[in-house]
Each structure stands twice: as structure tokens, then as C-alpha cells.
C-alpha positions in Angstrom: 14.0 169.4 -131.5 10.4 169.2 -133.1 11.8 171.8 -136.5 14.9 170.0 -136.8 13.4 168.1 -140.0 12.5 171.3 -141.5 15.7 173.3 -140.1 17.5 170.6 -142.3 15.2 170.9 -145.2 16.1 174.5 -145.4 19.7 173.8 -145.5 19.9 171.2 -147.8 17.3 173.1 -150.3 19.1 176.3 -149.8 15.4 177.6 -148.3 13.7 176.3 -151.3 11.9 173.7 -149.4 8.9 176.3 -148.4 8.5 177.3 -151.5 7.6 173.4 -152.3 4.0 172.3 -152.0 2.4 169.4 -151.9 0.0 169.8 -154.9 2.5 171.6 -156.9 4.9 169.9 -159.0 9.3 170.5 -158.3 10.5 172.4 -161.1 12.4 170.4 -163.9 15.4 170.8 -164.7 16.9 172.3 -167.7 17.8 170.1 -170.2 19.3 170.0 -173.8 18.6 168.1 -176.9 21.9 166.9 -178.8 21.7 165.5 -182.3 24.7 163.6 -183.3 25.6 163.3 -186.8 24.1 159.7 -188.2 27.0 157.3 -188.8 27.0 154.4 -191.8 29.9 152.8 -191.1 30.6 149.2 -190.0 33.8 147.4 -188.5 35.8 145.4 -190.9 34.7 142.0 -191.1 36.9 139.3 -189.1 36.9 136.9 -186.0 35.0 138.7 -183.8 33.2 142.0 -185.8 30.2 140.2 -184.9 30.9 141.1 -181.5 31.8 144.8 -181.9 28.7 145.5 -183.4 27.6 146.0 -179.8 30.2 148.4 -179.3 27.6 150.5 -181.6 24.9 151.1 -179.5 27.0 153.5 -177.6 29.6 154.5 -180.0 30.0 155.1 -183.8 32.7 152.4 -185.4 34.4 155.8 -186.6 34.7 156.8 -183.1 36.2 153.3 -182.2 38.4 152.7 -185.3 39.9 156.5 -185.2 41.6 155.5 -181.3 45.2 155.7 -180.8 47.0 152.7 -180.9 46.3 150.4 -177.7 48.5 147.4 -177.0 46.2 144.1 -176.0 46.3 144.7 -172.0 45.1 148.2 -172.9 42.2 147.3 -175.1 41.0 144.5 -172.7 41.2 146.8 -169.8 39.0 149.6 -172.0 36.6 146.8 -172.8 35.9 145.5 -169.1 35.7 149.2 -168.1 32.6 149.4 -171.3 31.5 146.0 -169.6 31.7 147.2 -165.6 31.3 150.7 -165.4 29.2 151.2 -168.7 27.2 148.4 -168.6 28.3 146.9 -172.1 26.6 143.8 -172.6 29.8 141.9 -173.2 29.7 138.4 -172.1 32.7 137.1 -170.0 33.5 134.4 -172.7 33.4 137.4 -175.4 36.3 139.8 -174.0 39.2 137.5 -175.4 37.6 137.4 -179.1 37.0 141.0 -178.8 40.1 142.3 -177.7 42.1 140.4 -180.5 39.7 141.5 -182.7 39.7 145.3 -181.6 43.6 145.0 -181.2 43.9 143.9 -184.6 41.8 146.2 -186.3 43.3 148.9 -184.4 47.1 147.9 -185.1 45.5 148.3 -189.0 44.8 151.7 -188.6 47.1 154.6 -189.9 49.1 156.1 -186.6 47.7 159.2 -185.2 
């Protein structure tokens, strides 16, 4: 049972891990560069804008305002999703203000 460690680094590596040495580096991965086009616009001002402005450091208020209609329950749930999953920093206290806020701006939008 003494090779089992590398009998299972082979088969996890696909046989790659001989090829792997110490004093040279893995290879990196490919990656990509995206540029996304610069946005300019803000949320309308009202109770609780203030708030959505943090929606902006992940999203463009064009990409927030241009959502299909969502009732209350469904723009509360899509905020503590942001908040849980995404990490929004969204305080407890803040998700009521910002869902009626998001809610109403939304309802103001022309239907898709």
C-alpha cells in the first residue's frame, strides 16, 4: 500500500501529477479579460436610493431598472439571495427600505 498516494495522484491528475515538480511552477490557467461597457446612470432618487447605490458595485442601475416586473415577496427574496449567496453588503435593517424602494421603482418602469 506504500504507492497508493501516488496511484491516487495519477487518477485524480489524469497522470499529470509526474509531470509536476517541485521547483517548477503548475501551469495557470487560461483566462479572459472582459471589458464591460462603462455605465453613468443612477437610480431615481426616493426613500431608499441611498441604499441601492450598493446594488452598483456589482450591477449597472440599467441592468437593475430594465428587470421584469417583480411583486414585493419577489424583490425581497432576489435581495437576500444578493445578500446570502452574493455577499451584498445589505444590512438586515436595510432589506424592508430596499425592497419598497426597488419595488416601487420597478412598478415605474414601462412593462417588458
Amino acid at each position: 500500500m506504500k504507492h497508493f498516494p501516488l496511484l491516487l495522484a495519477l487518477a485524480l491528475t489524469g497522470g499529470n501529477a509526474l509531470a509536476a515538480r517541485p521547483d517548477q511552477p503548475l501551469p495557470v490557467p487560461h483566462s479572459i479579460t472582459v471589458q464591460l461597457p462603462v455605465s453613468t446612470q443612477g437610480f431615481a432618487p426616493g426613500p431608499g436610493a441611498e441604499l441601492a447605490g450598493k446594488c452598483l458595485i456589482c450591477h449597472s442601475a440599467e441592468m437593475v431598472t430594465t428587470q421584469p416586473r417583480l411583486t414585493e415577496a419577489q424583490w425581497k427574496a432576489e435581495i437576500n439571495k444578493m445578500r446570502n449567496v452574493y455577499g451584498a453588503p445589505i444590512a438586515d435593517d436595510e432589506v424592508d427600505r430596499l425592497t419598497a424602494y426597488m419595488t416601487a421603482l420597478n412598478a415605474a418602469q414601462p412593462a417588458n
